[in-house]
Rosetta silent file (secondary structure, phi, psi, omega in degrees, C-alpha in Angstrom):
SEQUENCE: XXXXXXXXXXXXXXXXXXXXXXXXXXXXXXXXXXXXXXXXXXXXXXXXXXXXXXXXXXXXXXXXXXXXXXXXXXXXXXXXXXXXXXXXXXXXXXXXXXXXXXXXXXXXXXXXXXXXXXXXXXXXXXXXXXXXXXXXXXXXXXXXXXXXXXXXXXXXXXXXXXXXXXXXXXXXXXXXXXXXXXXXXXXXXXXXXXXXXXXXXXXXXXXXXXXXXXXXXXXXXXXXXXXXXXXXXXXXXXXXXXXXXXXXXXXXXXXXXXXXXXXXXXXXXXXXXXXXXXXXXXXXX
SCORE:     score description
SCORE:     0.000 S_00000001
   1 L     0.000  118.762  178.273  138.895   93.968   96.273 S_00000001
   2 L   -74.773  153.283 -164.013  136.238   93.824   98.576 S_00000001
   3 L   -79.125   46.344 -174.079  132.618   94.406   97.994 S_00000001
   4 L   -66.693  155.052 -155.142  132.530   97.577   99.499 S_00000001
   5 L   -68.179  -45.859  177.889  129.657  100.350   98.194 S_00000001
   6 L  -128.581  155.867  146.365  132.206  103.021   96.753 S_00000001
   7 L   -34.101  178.011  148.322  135.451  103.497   96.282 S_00000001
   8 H   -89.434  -23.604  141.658  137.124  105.937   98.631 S_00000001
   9 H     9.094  -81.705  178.301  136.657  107.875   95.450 S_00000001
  10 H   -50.638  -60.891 -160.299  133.689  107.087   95.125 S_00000001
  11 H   -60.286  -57.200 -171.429  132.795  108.334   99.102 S_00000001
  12 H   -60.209  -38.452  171.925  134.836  111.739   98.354 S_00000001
  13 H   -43.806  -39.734  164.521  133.030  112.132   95.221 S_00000001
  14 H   -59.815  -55.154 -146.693  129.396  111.947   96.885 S_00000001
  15 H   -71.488  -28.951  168.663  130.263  113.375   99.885 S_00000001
  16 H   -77.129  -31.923  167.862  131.624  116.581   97.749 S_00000001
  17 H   -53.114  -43.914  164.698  128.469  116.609   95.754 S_00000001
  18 H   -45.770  -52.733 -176.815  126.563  116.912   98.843 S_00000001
  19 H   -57.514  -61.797 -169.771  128.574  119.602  100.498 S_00000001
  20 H   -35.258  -37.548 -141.051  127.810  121.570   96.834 S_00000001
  21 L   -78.342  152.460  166.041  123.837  120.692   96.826 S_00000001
  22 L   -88.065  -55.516 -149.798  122.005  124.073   97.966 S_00000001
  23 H   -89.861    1.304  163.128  118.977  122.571   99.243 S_00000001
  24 H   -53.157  -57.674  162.217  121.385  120.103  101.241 S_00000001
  25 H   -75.965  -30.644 -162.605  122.605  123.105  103.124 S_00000001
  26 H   -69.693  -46.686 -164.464  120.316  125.349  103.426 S_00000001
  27 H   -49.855  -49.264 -159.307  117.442  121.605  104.567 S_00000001
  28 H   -78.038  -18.434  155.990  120.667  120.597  107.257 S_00000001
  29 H   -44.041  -86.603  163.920  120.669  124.266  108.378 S_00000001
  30 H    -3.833  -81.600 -170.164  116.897  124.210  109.283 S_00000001
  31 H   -62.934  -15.948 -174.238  117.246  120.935  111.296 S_00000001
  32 H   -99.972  -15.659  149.711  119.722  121.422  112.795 S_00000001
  33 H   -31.180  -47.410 -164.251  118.451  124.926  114.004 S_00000001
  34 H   -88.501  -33.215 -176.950  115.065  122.955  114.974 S_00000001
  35 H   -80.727  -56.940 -163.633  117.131  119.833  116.849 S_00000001
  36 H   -52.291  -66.618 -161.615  119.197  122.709  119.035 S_00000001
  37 H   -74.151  -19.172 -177.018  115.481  124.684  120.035 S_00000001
  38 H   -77.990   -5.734 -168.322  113.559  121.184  120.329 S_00000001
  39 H   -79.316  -56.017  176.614  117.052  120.590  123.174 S_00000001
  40 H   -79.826  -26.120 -159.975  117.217  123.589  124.219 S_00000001
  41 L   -73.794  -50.737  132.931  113.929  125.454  123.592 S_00000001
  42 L    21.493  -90.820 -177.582  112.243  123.933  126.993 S_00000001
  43 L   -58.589  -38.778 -155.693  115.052  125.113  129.232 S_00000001
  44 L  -112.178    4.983  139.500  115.153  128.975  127.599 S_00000001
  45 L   -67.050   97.102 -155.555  111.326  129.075  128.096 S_00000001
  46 L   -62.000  -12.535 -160.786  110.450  131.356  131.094 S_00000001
  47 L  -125.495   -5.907 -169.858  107.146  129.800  131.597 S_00000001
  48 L    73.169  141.478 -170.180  107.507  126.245  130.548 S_00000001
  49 L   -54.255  -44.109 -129.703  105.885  123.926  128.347 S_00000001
  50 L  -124.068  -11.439 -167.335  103.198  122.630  130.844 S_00000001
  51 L   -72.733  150.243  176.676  102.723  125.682  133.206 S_00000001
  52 L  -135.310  133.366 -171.209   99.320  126.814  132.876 S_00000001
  53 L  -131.496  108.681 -170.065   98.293  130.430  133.582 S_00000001
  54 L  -103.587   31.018  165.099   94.755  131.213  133.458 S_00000001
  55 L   -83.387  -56.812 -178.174   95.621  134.800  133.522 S_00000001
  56 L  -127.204   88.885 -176.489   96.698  134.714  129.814 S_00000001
  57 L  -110.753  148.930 -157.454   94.744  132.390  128.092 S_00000001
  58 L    38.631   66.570 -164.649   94.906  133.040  124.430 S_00000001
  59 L   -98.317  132.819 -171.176   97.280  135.872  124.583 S_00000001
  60 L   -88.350  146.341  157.178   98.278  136.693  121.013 S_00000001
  61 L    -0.230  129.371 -173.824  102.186  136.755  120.317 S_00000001
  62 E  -171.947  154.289  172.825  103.752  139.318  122.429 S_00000001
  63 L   -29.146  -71.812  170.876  107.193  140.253  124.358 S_00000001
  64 L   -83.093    9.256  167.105  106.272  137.904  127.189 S_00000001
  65 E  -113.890  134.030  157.902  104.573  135.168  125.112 S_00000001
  66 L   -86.603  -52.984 -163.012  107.014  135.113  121.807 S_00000001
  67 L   -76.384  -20.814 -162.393  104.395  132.717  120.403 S_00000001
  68 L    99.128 -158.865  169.731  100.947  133.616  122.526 S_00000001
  69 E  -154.382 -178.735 -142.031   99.662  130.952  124.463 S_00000001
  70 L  -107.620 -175.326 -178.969   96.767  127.937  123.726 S_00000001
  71 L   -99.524   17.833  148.888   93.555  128.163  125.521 S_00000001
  72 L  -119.869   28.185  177.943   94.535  127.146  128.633 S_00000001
  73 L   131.226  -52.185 -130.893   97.179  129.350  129.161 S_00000001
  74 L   -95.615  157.931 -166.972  100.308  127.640  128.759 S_00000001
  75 E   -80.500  100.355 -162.382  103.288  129.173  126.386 S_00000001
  76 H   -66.385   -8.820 -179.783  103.187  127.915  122.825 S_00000001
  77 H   -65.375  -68.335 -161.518  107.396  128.623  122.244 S_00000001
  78 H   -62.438  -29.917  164.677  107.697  125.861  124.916 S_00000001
  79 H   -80.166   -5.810  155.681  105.154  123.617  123.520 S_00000001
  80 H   -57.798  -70.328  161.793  106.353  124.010  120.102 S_00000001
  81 H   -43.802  -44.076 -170.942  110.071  122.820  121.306 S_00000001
  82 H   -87.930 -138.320 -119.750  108.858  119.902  123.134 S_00000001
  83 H   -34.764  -40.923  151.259  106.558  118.507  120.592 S_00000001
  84 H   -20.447  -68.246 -158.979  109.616  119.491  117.668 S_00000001
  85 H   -64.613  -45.766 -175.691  111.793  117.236  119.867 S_00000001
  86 H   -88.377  -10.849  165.951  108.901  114.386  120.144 S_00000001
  87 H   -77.601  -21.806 -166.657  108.063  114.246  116.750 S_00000001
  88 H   -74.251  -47.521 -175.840  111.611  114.546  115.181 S_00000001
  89 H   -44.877  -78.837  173.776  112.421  111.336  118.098 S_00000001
  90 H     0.441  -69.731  179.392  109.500  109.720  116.492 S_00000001
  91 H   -79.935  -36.220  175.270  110.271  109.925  112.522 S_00000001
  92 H   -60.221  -68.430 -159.767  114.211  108.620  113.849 S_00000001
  93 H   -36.221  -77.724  166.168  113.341  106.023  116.114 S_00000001
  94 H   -13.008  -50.593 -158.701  110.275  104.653  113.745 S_00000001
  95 H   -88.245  -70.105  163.893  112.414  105.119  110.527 S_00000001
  96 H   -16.445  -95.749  156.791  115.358  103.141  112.640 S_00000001
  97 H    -3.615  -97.156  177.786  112.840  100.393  113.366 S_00000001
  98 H   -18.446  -55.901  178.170  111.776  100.156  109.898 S_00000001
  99 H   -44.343  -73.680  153.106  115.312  100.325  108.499 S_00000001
 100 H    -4.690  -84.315 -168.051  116.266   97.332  110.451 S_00000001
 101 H   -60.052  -31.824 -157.477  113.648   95.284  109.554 S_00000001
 102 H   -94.230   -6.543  158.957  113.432   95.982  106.420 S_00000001
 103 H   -64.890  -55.900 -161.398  117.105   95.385  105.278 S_00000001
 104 H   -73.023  -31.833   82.133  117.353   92.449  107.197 S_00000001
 105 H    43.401  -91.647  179.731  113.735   91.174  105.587 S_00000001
 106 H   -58.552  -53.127  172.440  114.384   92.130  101.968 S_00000001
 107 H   -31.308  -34.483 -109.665  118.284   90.494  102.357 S_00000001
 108 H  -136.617  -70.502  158.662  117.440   87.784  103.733 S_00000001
 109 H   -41.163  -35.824 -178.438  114.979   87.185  101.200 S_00000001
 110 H   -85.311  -38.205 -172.723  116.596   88.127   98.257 S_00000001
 111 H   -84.229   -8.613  174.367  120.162   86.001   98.688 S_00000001
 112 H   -71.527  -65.940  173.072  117.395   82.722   99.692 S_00000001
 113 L    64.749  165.553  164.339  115.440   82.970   96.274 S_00000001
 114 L    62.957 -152.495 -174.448  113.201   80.097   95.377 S_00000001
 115 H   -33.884  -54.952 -140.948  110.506   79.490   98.344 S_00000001
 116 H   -71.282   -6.841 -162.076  111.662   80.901  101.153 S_00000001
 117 H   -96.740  -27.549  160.416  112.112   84.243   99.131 S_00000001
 118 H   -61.681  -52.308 -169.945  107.989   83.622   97.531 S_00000001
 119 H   -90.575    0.983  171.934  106.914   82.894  101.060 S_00000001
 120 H   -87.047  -19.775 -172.976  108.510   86.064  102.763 S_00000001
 121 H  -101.418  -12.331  168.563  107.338   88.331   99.976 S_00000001
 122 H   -54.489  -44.787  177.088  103.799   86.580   99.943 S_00000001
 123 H   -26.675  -74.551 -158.849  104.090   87.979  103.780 S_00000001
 124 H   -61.093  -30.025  176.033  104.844   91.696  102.957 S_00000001
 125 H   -66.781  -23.300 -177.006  101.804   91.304  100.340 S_00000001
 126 H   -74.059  -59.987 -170.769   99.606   90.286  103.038 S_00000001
 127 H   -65.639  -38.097 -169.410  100.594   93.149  105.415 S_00000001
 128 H   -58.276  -29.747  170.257  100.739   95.674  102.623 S_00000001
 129 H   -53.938  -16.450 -174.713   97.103   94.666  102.152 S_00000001
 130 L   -69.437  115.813 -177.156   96.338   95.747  105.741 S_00000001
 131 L   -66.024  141.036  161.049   94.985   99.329  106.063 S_00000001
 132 H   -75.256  -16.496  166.814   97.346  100.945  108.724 S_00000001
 133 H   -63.059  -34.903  179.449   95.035  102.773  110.297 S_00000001
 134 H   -79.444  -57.736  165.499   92.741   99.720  111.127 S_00000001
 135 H   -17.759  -73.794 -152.456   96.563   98.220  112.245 S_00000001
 136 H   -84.624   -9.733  173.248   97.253  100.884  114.746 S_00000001
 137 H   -88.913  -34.058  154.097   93.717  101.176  116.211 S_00000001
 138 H   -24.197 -103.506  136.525   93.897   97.440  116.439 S_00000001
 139 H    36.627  -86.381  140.542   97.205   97.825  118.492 S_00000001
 140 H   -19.540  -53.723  177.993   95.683  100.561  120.822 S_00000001
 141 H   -53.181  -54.292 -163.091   92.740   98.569  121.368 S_00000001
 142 H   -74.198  -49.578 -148.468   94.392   95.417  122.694 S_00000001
 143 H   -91.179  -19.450 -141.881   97.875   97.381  124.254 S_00000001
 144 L    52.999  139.011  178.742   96.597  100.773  125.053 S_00000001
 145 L   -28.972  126.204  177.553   97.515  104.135  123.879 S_00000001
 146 L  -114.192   62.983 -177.379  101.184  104.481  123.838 S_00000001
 147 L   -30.996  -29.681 -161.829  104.251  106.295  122.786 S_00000001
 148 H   -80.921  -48.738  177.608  106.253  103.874  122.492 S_00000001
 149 H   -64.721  -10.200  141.052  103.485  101.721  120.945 S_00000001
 150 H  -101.854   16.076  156.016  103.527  104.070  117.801 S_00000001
 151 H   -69.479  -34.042 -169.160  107.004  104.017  117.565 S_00000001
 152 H   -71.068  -57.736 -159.568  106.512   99.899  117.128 S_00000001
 153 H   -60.998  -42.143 -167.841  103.275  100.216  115.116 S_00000001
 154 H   -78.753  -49.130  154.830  104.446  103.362  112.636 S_00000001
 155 H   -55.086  -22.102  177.023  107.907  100.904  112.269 S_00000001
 156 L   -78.889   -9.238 -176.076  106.387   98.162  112.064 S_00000001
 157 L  -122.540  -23.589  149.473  104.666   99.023  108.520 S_00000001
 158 L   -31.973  -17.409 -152.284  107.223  101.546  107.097 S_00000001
 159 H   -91.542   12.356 -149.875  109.912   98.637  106.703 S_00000001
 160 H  -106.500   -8.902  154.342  107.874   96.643  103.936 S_00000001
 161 H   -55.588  -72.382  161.015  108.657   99.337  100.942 S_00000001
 162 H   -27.908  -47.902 -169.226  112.128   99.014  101.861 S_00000001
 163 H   -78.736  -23.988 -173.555  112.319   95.358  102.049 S_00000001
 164 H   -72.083  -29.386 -178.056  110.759   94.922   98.676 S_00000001
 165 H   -86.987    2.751  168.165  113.664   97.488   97.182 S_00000001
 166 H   -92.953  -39.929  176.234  116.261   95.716   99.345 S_00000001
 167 H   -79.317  -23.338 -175.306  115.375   91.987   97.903 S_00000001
 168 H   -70.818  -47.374  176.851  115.602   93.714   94.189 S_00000001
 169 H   -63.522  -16.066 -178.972  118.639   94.865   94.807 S_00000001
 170 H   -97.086  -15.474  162.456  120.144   91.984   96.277 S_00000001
 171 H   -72.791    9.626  164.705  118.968   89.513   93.523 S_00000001
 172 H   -76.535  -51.906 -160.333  121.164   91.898   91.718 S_00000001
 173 H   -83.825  -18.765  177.568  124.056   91.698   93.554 S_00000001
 174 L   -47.929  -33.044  173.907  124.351   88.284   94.743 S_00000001
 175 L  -102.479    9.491  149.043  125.497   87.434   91.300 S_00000001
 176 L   -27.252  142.605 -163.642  128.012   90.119   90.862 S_00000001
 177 H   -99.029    2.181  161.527  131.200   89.003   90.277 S_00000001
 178 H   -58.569  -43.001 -177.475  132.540   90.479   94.071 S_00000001
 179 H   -90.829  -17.538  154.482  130.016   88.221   95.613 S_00000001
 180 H   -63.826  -38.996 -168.332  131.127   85.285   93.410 S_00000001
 181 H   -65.736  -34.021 -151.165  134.765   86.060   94.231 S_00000001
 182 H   -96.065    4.286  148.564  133.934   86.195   97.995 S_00000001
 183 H   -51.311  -55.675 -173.668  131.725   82.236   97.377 S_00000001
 184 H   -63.728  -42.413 -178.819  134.727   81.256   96.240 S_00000001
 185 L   -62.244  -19.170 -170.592  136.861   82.469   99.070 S_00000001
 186 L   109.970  -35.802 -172.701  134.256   80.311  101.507 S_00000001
 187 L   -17.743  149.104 -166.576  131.970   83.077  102.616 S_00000001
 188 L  -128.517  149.842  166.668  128.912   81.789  103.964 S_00000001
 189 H     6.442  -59.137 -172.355  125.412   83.043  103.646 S_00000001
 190 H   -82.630  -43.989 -170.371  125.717   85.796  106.831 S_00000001
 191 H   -81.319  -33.396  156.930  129.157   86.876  105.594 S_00000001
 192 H   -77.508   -1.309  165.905  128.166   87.620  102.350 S_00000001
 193 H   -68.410  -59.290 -177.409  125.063   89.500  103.403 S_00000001
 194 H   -66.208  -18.728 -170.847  126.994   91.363  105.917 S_00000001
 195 H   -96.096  -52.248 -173.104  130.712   92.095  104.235 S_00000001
 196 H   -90.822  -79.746 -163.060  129.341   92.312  100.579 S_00000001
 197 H   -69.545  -36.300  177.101  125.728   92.993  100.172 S_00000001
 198 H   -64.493  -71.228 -170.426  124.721   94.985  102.824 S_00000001
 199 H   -60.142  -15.714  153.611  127.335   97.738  102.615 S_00000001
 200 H   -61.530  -30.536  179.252  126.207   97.873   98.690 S_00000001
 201 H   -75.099  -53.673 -146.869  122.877   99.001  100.022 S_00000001
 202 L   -46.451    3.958  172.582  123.780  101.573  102.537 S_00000001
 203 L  -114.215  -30.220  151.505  123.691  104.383  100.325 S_00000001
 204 H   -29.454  -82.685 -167.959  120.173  103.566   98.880 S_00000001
 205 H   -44.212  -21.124 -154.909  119.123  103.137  102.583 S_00000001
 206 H   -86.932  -49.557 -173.238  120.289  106.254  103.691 S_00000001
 207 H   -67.694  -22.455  176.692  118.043  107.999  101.111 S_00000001
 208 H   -76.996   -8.560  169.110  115.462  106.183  101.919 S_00000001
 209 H   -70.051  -63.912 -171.259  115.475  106.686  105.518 S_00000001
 210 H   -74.696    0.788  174.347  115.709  110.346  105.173 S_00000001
 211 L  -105.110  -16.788  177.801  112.719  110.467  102.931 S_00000001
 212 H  -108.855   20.743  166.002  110.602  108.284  105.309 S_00000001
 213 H   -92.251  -24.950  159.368  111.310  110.333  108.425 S_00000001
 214 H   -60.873  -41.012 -176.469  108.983  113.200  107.026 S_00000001
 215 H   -52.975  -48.941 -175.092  106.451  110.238  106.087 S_00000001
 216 H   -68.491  -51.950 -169.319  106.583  108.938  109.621 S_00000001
 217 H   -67.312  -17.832  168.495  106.143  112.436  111.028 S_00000001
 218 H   -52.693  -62.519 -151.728  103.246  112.956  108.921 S_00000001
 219 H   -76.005  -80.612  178.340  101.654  109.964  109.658 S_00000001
 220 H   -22.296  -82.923 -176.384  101.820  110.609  113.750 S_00000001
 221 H    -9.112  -91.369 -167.359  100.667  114.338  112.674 S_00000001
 222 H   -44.294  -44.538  157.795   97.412  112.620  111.266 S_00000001
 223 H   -30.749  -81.211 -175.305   97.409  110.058  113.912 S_00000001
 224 H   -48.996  -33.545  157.940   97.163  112.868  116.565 S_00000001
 225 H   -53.770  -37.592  176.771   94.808  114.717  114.658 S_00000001
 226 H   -74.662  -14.212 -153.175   92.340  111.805  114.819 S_00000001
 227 L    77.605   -2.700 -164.756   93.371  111.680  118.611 S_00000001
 228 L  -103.959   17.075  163.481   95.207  108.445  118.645 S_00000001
 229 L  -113.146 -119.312  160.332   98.339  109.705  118.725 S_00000001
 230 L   -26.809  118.137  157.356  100.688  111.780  121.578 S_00000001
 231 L  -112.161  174.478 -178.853   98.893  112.072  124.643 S_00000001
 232 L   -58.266  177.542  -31.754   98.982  114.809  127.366 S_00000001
 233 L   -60.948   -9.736  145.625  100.789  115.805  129.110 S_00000001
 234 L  -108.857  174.157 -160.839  103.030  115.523  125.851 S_00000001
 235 L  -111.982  168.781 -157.983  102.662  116.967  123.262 S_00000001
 236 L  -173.906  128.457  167.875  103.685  116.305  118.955 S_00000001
 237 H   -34.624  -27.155  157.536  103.499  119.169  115.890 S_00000001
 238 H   -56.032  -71.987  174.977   99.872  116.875  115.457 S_00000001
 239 H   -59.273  -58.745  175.216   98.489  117.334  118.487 S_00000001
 240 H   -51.946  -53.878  164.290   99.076  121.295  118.277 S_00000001
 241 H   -17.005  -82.282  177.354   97.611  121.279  115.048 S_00000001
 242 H   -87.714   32.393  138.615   94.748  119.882  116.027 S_00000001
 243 H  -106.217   -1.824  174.680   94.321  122.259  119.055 S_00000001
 244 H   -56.230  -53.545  160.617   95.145  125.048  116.720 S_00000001
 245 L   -30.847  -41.544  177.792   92.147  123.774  114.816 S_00000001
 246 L   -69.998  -41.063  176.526   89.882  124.188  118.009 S_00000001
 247 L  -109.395   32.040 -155.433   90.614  127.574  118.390 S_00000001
 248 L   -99.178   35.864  151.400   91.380  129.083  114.723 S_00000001
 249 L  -114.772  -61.020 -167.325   88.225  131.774  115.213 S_00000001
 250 L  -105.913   14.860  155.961   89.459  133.260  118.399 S_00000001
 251 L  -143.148   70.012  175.222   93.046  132.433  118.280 S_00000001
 252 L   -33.246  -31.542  165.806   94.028  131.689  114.678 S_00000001
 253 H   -46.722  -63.905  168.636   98.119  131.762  115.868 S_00000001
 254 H   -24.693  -23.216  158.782   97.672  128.501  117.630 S_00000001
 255 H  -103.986  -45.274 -170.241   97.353  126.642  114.194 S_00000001
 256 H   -49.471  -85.077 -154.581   99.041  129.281  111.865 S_00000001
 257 H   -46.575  -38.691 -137.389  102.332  129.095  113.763 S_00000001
 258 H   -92.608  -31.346  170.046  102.443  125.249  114.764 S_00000001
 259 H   -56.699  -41.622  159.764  101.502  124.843  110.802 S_00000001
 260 H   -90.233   -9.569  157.700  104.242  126.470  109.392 S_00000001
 261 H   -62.332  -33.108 -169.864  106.787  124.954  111.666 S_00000001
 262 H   -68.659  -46.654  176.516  105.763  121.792  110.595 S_00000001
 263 H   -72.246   -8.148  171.981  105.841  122.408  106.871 S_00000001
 264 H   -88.412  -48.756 -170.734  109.505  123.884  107.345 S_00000001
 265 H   -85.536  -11.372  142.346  110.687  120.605  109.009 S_00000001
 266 H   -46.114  -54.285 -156.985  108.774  118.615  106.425 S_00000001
 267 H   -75.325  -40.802 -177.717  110.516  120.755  103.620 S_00000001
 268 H   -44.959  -64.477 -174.509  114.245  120.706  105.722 S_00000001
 269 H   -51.451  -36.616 -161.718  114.022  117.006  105.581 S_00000001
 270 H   -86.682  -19.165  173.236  112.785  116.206  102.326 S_00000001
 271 H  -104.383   11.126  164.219  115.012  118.497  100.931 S_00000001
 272 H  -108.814  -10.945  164.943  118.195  116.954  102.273 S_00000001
 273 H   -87.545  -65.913  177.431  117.145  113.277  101.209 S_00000001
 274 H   -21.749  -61.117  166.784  116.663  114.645   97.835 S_00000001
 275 H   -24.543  -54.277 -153.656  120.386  116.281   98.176 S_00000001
 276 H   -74.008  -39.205  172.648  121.350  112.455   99.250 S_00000001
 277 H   -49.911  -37.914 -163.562  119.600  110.975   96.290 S_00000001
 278 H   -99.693  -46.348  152.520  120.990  113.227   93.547 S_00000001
 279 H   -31.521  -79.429 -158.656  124.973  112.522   95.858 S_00000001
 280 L   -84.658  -12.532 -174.755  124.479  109.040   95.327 S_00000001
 281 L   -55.488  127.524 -177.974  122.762  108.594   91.847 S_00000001
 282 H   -66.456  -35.319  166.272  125.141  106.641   89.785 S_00000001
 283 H   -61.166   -4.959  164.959  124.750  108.870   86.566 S_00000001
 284 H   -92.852    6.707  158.297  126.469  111.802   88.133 S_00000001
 285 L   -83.950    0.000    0.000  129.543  109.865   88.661 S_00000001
C-alpha cells in the first residue's frame, strides 16, 4: 500500500464534506462570480478601464457609470474588474511561489535532520527576523518598482510559515511505517519525498494556500496604499482604496464601493479555506 494521503475513501469522504460545507459554497460562488467579471468585466465596460473623460469626473453611480467614475474621469466598474483580476493573479501566483518553496524547503529539511535540517531552519529564523516591509523597499530600491517584483518579494517571505509546518510534519512521517516499508523497498531520499511524503502533505497545503491568498492580497492592498505597490496605468483593489481615500469628502463611492468588494473577496476566500480545513481535519473522519 502506497503512501498515498487518503484512501479513495478517504478523497470521497472530504470531497463530500466539502460539497455539504455552506460557507464552501456560498465563498466558491463569490469567486467565482468575481474571476468571470475580473475576465470579463473589462470587455462589457462601455468606457473602459483607462479611458478618461473629463466631462464626468466624479460622477456618482448612475445608468451610464454603474459605479461613478474617480477623479479623473475614468469608469470605476472597469477599474474595479481589472484591479479584481490583478490582485486575485497576485495572491495565486505569490501563494504558488511560496508553496513551492516552502514544501520543497521544509521537506527537504525535515527527511535531512541533524545539521543540515539546524542550518536550514537557522535560515528561515534569520529571514523571519527581517521586517518585510524594509525587505520589499530594499528590493524596489536596488530592482525598481515592479509587478512582477512583488510577486517574487510577497513569495519570497510567505513560504517560511509553511516550511516550518512542512519540516514538522515530515519528521513525523519519515518514520511511519509506509515510509519504512518504501526504505526497505530501496527508495532513495527524492523518491520518498516525492511518492510518500509529499502527497501526505497536499491536503494541509491546500489549506494553507487558500488561507494565504487573502494574506497576500492584503499585504499588496497595504503595499499600494503606502504607494509601493501596482503602478499606473494598472491598477489593484489597494491602489483604488487609496484613491478612494483621496477623494472620500467629495466622492465617498470611490472608497465605499472598492472597500466592500475587497472585504467580500477577502471573506469568499477565507471562507472556503476554512470549508477545506474542517474537509480535511482528521477528527471528522
Amino acid at each position: 500500500m502506497s503512501g498515498a494521503a487518503f484512501s479513495a475513501t478517504g478523497r470521497i469522504g472530504w470531497r463530500q464534506r466539502l460539497q455539504r460545507h455552506r460557507g464552501a459554497r456560498a465563498g466558491g460562488a463569490v469567486l467565482l462570480l468575481m474571476a468571470a467579471l475580473a475576465i470579463l468585466g473589462p470587455l462589457l465596460s462601455p468606457h473602459g478601464a483607462d479611458v478618461v473623460n473629463w466631462d464626468a469626473i466624479e460622477q456618482a453611480p448612475s445608468a451610464a457609470y454603474l459605479f461613478g467614475t474617480d477623479s479623473v474621469g475614468r469608469d470605476l466598474f472597469g477599474r474595479l474588474m481589472l484591479a479584481t483580476g490583478i490582485s486575485l493573479a497576485l495572491g495565486l501566483l505569490a501563494t504558488v511561489v511560496s508553496v513551492v518553496i516552502g514544501i520543497g524547503w521544509g521537506a527537504v529539511a525535515g527527511l535531512a535532520g541533524g545539521r543540515v535540517d539546524a542550518l536550514m531552519m537557522r535560515i528561515v529564523d534569520v529571514l523571519y527576523a527581517m521586517p518585510f516591509l524594509f525587505f520589499v523597499i530594499v528590493l524596489m530600491a536596488v530592482f525598481g518598482r515592479s509587478l512582477w517584483l512583488i510577486f517574487i518579494g510577497v513569495g519570497a517571505v510567505e513560504w517560511l510559515t509553511l516550511a516550518r509546518i512542512v519540516r514538522g510534519q515530515t519528521l513525523l512521517l519519515k518514520n511511519q511505517p509506509f515510509a519504512e516499508a518504501a526504505r526497505a523497498c530501496g527508495a532513495g531520499p527524492l523518491r520518498l519525498l516525492t511518492r510518500h511524503i509529499v502527497p501526505n502533505l497536499l491536503g494541509l497545503v491546500a489549506v494553507y494556500a487558500t488561507l494565504t491568498v487573502p494574506q497576500v492580497i492584503l499585504v499588496e492592498s497595504f503595499l499600494s496604499f503606502l504607494g509601493l505597490g501596482v503602478q499606473e496605468p494598472l491598477t489593484s483593489l489597494g491602489v483604488l482604496v487609496k484613491e478612494g481615500v483621496e477623494t472620500l469628502e467629495t466622492a465617498p463611492w470611490l472608497i465605499l464601493i472598492p472597500s466592500l468588494w475587497l472585504a467580500a473577496l477577502l471573506l469568499a476566500l477565507n471562507l472556503v479555506g476554512d470549508a477545506l480545513r474542517d474537509a480535511f481535519d482528521p477528527k471528522d473522519r
